[in-house]
N, CA, C, O and CB atoms as a CASP TS submission, in Angstrom:
PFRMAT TS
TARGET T0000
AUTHOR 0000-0000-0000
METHOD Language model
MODEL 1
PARENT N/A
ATOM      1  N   UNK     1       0.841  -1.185   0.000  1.00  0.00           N
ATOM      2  CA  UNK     1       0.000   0.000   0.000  1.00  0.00           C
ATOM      3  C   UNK     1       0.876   1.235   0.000  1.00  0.00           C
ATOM      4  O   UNK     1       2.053   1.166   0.356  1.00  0.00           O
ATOM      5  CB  UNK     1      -0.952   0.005   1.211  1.00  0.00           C
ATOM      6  N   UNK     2       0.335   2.320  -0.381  1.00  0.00           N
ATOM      7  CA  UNK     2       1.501   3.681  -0.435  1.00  0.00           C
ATOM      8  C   UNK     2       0.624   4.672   0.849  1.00  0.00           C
ATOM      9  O   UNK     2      -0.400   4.492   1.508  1.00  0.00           O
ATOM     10  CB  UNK     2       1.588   4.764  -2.530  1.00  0.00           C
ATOM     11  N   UNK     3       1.362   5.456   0.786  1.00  0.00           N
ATOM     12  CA  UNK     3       0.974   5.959   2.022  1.00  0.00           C
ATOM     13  C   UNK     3      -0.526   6.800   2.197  1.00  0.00           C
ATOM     14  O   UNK     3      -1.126   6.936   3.264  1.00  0.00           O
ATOM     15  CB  UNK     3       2.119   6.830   2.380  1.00  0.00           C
ATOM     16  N   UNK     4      -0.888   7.238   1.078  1.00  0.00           N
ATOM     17  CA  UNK     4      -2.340   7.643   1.009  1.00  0.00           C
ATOM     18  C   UNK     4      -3.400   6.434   1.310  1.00  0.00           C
ATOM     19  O   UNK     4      -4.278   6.464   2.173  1.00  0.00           O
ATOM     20  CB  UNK     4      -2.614   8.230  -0.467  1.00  0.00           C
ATOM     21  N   UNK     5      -3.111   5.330   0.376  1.00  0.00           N
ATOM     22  CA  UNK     5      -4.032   4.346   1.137  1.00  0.00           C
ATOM     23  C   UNK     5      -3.548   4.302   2.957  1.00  0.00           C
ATOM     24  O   UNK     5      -4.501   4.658   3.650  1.00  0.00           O
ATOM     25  CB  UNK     5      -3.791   2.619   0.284  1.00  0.00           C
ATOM     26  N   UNK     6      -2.622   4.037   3.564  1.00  0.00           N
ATOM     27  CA  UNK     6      -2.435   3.565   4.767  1.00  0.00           C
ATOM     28  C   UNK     6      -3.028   4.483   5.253  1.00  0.00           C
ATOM     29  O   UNK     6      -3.538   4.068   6.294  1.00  0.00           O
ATOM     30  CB  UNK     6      -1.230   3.269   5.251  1.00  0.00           C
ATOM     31  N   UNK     7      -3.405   6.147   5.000  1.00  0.00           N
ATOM     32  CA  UNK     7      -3.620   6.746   5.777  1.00  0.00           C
ATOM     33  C   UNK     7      -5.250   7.053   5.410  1.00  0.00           C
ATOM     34  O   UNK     7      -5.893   7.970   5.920  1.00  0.00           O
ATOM     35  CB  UNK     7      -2.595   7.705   5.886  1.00  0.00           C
ATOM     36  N   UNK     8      -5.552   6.500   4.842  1.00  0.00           N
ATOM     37  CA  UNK     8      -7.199   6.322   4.274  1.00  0.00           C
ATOM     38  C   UNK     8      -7.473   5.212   5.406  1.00  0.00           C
ATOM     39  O   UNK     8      -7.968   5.618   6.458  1.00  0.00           O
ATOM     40  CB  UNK     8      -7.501   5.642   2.301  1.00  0.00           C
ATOM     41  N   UNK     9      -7.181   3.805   5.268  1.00  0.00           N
ATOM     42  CA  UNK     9      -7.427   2.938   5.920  1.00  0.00           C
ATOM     43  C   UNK     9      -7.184   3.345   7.362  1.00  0.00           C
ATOM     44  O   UNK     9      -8.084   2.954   8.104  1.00  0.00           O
ATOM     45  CB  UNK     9      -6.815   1.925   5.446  1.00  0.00           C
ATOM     46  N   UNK    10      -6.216   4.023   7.964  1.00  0.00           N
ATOM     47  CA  UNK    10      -6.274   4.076   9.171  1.00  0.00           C
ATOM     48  C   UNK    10      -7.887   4.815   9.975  1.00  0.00           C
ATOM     49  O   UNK    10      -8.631   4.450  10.886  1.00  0.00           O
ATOM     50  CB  UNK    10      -4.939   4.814   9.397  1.00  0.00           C
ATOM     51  N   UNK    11      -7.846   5.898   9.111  1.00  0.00           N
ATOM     52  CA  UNK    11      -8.682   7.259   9.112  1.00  0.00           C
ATOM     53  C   UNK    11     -10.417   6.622   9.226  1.00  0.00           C
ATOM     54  O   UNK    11     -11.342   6.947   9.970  1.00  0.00           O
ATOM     55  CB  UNK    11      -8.309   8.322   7.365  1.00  0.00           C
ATOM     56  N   UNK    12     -10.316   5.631   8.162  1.00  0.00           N
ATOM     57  CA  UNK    12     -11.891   4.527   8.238  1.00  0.00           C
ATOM     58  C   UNK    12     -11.569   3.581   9.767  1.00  0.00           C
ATOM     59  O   UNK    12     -12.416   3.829  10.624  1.00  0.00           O
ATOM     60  CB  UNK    12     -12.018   2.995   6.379  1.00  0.00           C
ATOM     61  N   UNK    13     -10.816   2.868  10.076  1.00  0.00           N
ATOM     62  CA  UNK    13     -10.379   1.944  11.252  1.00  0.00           C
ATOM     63  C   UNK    13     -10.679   2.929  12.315  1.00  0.00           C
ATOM     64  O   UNK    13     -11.203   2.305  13.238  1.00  0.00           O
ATOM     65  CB  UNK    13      -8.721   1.362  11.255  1.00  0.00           C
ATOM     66  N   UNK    14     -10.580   4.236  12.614  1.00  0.00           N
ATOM     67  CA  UNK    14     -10.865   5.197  13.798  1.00  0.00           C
ATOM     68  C   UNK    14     -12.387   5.635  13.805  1.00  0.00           C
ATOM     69  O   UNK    14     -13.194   5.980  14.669  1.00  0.00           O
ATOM     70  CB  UNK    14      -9.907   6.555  13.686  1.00  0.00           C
ATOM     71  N   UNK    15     -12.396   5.434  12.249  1.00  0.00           N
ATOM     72  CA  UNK    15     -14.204   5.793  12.421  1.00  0.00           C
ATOM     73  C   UNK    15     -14.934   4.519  13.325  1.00  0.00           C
ATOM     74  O   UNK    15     -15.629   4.640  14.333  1.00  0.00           O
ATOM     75  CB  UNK    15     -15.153   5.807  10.535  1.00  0.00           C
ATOM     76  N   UNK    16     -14.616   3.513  12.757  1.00  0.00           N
ATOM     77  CA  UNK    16     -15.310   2.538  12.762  1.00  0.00           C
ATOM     78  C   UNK    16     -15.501   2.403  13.970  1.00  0.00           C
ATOM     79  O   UNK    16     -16.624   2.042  14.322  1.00  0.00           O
ATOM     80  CB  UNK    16     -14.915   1.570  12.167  1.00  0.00           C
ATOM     81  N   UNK    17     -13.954   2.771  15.479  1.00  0.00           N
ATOM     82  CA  UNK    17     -13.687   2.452  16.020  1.00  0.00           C
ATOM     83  C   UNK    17     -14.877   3.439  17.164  1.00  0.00           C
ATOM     84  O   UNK    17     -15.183   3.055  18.293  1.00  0.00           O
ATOM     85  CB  UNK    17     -12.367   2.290  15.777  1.00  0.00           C
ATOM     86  N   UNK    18     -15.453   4.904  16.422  1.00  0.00           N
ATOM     87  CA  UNK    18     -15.885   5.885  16.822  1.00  0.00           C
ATOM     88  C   UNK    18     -17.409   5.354  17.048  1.00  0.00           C
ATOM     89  O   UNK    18     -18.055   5.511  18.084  1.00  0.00           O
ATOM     90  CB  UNK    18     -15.558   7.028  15.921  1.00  0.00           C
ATOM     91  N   UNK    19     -17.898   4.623  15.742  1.00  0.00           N
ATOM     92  CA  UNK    19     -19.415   4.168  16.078  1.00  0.00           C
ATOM     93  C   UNK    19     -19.645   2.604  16.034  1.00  0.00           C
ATOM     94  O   UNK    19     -20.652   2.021  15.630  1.00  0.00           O
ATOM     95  CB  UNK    19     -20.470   4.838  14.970  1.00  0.00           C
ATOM     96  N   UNK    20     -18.475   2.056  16.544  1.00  0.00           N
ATOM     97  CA  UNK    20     -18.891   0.860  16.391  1.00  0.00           C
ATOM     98  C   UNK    20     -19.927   0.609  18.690  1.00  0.00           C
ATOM     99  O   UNK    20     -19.302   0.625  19.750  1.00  0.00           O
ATOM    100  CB  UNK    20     -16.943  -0.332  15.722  1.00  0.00           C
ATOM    101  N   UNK    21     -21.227   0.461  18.538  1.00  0.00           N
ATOM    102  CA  UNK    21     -21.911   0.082  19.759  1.00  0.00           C
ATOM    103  C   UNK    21     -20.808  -0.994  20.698  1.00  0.00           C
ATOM    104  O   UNK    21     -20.757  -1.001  21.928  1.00  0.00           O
ATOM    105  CB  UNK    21     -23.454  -0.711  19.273  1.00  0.00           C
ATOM    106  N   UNK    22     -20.163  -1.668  19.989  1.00  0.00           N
ATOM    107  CA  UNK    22     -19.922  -3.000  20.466  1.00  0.00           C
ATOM    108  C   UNK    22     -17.997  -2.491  21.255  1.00  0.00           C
ATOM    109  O   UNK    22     -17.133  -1.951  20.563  1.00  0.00           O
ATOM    110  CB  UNK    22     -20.072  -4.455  18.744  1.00  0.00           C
ATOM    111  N   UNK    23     -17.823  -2.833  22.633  1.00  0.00           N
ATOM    112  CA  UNK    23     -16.691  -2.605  22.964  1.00  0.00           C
ATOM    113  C   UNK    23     -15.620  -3.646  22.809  1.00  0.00           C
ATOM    114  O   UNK    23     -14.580  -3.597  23.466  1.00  0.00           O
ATOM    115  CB  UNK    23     -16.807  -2.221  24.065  1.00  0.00           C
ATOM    116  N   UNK    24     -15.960  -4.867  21.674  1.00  0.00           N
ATOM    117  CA  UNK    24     -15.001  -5.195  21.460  1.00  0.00           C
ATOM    118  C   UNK    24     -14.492  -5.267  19.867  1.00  0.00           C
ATOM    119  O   UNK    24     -13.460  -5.758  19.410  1.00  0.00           O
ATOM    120  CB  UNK    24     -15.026  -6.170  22.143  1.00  0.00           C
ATOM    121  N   UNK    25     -15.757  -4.500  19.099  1.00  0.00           N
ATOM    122  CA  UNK    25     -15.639  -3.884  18.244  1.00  0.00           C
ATOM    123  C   UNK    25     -14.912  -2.913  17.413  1.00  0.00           C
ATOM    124  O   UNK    25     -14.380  -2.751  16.315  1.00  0.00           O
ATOM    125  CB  UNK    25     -16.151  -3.754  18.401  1.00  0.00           C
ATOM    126  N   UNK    26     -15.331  -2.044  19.173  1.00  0.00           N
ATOM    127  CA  UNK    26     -14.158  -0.675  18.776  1.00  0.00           C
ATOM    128  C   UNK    26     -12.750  -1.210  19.194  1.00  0.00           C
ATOM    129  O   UNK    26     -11.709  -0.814  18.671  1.00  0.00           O
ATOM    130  CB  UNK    26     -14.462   1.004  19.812  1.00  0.00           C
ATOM    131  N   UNK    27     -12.816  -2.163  20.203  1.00  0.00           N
ATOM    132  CA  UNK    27     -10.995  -2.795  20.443  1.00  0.00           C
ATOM    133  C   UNK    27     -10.671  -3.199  19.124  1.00  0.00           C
ATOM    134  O   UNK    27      -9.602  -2.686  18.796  1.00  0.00           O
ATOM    135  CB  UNK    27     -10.678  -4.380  21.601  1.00  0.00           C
ATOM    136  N   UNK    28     -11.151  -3.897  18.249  1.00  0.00           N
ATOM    137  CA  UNK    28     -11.015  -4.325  17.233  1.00  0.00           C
ATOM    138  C   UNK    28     -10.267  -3.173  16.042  1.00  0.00           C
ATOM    139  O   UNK    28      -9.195  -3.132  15.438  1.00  0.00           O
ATOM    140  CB  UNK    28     -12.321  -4.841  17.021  1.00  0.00           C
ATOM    141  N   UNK    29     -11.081  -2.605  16.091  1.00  0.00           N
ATOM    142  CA  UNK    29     -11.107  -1.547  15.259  1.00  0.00           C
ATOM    143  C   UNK    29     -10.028  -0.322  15.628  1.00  0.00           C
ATOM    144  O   UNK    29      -9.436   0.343  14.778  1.00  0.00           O
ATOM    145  CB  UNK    29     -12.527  -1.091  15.271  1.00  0.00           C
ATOM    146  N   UNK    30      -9.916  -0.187  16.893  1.00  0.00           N
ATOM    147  CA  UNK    30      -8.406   0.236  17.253  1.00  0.00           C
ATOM    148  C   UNK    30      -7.143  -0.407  17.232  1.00  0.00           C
ATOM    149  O   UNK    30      -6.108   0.251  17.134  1.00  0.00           O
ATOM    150  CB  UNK    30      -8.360   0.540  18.345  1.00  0.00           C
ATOM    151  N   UNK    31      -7.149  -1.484  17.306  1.00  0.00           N
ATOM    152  CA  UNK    31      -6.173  -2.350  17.038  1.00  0.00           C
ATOM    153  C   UNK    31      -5.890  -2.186  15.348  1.00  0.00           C
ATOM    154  O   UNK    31      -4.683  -2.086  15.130  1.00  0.00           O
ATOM    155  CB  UNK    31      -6.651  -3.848  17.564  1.00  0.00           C
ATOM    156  N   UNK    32      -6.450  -2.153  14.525  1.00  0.00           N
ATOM    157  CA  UNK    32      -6.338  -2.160  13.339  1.00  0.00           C
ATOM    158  C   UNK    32      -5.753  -0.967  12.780  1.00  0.00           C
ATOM    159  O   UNK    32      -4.951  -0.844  11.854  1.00  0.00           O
ATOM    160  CB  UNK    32      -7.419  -2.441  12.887  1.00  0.00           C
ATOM    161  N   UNK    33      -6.510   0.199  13.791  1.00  0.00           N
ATOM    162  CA  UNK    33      -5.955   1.694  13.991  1.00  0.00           C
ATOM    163  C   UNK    33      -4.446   2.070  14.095  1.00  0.00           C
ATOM    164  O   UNK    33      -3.887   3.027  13.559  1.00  0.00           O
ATOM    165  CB  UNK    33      -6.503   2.197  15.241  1.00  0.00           C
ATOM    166  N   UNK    34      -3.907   1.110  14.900  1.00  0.00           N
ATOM    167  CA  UNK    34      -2.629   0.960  15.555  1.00  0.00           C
ATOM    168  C   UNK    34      -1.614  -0.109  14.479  1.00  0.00           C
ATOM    169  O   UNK    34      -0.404  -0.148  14.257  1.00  0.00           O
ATOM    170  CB  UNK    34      -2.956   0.264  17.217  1.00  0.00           C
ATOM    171  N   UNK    35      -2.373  -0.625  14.154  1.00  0.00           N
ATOM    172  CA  UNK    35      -1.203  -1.471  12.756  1.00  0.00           C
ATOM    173  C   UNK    35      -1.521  -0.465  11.983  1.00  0.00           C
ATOM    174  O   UNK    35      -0.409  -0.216  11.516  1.00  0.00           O
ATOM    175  CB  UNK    35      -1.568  -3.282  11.851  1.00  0.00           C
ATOM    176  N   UNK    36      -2.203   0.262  11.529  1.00  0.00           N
ATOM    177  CA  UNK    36      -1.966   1.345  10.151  1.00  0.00           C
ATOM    178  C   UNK    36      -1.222   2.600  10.665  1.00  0.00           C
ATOM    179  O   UNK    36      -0.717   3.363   9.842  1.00  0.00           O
ATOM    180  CB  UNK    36      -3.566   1.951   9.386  1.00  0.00           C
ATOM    181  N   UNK    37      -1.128   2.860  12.065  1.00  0.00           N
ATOM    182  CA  UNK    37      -0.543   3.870  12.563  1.00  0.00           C
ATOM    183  C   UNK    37       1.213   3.084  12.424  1.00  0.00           C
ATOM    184  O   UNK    37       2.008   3.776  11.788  1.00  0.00           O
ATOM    185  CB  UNK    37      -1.305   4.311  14.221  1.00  0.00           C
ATOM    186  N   UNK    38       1.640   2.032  12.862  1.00  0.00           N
ATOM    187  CA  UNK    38       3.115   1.665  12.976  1.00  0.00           C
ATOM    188  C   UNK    38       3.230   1.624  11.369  1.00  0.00           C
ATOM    189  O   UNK    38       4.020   2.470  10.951  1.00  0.00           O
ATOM    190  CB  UNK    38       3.544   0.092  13.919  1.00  0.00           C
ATOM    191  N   UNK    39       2.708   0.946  10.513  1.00  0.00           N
ATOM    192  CA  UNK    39       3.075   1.270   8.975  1.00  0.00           C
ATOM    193  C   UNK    39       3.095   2.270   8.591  1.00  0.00           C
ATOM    194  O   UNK    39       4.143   2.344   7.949  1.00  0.00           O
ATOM    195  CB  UNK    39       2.450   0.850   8.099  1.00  0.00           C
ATOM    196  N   UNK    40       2.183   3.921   8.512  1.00  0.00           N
ATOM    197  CA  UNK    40       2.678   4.951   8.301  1.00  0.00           C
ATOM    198  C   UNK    40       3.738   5.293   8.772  1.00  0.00           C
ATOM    199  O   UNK    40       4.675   5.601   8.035  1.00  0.00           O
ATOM    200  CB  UNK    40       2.062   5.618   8.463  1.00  0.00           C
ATOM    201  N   UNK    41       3.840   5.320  10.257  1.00  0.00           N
ATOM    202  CA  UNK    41       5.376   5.682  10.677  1.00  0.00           C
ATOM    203  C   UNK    41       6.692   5.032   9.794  1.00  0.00           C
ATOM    204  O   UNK    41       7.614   5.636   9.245  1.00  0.00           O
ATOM    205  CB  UNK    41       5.565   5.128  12.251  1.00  0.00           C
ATOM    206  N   UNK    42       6.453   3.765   9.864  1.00  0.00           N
ATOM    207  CA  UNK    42       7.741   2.953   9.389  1.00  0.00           C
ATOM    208  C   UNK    42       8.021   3.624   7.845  1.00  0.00           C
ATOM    209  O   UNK    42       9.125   4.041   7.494  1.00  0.00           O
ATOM    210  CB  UNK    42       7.405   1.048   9.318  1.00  0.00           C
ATOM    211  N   UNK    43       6.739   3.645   6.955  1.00  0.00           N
ATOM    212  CA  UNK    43       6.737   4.125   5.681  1.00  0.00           C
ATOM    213  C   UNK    43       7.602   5.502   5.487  1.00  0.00           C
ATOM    214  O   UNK    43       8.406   5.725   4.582  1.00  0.00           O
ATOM    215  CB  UNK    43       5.300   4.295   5.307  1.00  0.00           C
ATOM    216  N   UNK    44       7.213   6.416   6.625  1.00  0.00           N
ATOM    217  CA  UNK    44       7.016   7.475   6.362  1.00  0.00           C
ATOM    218  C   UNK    44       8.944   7.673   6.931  1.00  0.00           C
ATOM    219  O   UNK    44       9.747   8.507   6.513  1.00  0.00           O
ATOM    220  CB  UNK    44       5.481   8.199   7.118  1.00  0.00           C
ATOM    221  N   UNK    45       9.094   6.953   7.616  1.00  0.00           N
ATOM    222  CA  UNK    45      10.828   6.617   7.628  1.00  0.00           C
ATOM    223  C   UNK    45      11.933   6.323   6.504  1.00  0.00           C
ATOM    224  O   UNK    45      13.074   6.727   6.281  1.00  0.00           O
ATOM    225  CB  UNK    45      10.995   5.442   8.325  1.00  0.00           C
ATOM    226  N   UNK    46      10.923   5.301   5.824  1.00  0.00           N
ATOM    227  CA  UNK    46      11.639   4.887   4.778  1.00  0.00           C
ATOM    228  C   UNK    46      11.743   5.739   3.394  1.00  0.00           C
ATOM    229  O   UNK    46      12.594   5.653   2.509  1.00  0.00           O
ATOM    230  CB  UNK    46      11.135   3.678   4.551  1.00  0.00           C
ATOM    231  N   UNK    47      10.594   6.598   3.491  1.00  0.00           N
ATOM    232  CA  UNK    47      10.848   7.960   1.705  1.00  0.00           C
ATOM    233  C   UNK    47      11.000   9.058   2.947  1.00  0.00           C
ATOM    234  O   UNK    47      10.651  10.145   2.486  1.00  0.00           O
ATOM    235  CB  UNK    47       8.782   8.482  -0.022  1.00  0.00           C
ATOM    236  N   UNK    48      11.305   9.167   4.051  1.00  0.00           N
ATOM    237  CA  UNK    48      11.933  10.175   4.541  1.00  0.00           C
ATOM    238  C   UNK    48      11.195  11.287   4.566  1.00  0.00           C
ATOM    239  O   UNK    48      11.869  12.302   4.744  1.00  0.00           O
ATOM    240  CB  UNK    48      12.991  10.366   3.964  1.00  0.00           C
ATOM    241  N   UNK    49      10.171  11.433   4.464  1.00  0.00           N
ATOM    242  CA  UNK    49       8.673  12.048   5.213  1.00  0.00           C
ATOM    243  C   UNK    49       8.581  12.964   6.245  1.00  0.00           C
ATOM    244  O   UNK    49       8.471  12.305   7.279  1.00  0.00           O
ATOM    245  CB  UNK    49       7.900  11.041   5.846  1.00  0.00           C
ATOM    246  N   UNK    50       8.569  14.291   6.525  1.00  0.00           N
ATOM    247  CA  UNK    50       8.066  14.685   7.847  1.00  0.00           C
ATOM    248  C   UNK    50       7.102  14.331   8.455  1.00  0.00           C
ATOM    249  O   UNK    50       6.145  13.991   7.760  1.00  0.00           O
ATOM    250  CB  UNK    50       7.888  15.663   7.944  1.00  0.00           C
ATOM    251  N   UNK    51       6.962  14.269   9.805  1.00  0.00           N
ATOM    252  CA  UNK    51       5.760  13.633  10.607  1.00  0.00           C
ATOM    253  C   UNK    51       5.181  15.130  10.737  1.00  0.00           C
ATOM    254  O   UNK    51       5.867  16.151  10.712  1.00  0.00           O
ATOM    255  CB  UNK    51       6.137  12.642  12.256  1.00  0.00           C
ATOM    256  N   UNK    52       3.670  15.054  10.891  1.00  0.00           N
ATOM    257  CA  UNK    52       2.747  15.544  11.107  1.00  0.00           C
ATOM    258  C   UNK    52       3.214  16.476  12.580  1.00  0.00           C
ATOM    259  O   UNK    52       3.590  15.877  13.587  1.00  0.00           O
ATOM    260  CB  UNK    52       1.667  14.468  11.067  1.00  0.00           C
ATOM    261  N   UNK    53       3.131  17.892  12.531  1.00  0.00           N
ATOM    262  CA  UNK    53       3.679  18.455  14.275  1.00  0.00           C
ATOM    263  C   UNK    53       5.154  18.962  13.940  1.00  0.00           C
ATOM    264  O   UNK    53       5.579  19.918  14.587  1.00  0.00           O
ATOM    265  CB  UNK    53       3.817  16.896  15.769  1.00  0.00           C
ATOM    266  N   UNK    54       5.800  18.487  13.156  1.00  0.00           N
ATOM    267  CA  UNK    54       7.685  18.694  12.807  1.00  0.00           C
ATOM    268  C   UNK    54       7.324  20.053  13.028  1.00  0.00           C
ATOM    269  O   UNK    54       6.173  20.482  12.952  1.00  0.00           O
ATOM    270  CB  UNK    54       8.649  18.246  10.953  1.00  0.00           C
ATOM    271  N   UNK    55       8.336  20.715  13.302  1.00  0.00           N
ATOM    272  CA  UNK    55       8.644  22.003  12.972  1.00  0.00           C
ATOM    273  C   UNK    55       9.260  22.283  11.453  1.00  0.00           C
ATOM    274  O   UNK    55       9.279  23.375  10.886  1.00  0.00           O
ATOM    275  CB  UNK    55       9.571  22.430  14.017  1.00  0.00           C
ATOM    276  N   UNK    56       9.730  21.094  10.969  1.00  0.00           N
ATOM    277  CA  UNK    56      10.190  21.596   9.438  1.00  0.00           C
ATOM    278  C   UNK    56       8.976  21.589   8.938  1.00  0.00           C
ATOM    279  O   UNK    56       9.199  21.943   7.780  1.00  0.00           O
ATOM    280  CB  UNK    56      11.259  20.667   8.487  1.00  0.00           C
ATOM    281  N   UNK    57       7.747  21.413   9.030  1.00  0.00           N
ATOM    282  CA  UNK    57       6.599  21.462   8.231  1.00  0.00           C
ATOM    283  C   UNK    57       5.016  22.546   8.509  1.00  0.00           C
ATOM    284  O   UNK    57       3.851  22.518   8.112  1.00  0.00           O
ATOM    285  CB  UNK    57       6.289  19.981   8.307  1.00  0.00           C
ATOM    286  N   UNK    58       6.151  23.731   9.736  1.00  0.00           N
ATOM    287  CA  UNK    58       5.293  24.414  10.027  1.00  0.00           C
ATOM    288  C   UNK    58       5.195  25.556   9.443  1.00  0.00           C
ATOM    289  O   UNK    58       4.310  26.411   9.436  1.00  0.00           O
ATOM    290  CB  UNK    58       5.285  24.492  11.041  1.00  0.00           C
ATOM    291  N   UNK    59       6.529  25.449   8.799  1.00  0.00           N
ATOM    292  CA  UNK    59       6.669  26.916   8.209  1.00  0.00           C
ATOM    293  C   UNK    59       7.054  28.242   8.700  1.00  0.00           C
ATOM    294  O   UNK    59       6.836  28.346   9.907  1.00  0.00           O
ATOM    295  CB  UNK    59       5.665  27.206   7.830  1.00  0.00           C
ATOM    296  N   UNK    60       7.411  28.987   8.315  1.00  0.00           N
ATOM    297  CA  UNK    60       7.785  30.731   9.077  1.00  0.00           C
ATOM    298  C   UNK    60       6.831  31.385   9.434  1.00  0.00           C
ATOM    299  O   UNK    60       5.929  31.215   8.613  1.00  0.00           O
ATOM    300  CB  UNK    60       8.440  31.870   8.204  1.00  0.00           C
ATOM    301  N   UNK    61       6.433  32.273  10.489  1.00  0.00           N
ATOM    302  CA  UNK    61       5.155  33.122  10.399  1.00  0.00           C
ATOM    303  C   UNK    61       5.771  34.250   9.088  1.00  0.00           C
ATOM    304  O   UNK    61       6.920  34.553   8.767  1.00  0.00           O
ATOM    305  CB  UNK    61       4.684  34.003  12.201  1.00  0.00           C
ATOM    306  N   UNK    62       4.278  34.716   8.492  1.00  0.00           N
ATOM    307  CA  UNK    62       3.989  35.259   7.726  1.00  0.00           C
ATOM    308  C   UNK    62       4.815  36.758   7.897  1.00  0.00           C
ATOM    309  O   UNK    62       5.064  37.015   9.075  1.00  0.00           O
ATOM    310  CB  UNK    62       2.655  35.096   7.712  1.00  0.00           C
ATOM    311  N   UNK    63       5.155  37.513   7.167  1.00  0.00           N
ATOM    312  CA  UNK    63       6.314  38.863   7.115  1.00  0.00           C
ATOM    313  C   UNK    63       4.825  39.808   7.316  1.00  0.00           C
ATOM    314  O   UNK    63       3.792  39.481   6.731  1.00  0.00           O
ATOM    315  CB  UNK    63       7.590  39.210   5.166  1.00  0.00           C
ATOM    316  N   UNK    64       4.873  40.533   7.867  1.00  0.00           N
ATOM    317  CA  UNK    64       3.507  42.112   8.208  1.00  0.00           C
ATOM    318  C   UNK    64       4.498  43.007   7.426  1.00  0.00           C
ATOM    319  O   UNK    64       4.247  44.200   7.252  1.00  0.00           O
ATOM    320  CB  UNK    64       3.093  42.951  10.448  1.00  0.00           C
TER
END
């Protein structure tokens, strides 16, 4: 998978995890949350990716 799917699939796995009634449902469904969360990371290691929060990806404030 490339990283837009992993981060599609994770993004549905948190929903699911959001309305699923059943509490072992949503364990389920967080767990699944959490394997698409360690594959983005690992991915996002390997093409050398900023993480989400970096300061290299926050940018300068704006010049007045």
């Amino acid at each position: 998978m490339d990283l837009n799917q992993l981060l599609a699939h994770h993004q549905l796995a948190l929903i699911d995890a959001q309305h699923d009634p059943c509490a072992i449902g949503r364990a389920a469904s967080m767990d699944r949350a959490h394997h698409y969360a360690d594959r983005i990371r690992l991915l996002r290691e390997e093409l050398g990716v900023t993480h989400y929060g970096s300061p290299d990806c926050l940018g300068s404030p704006a010049q007045a």
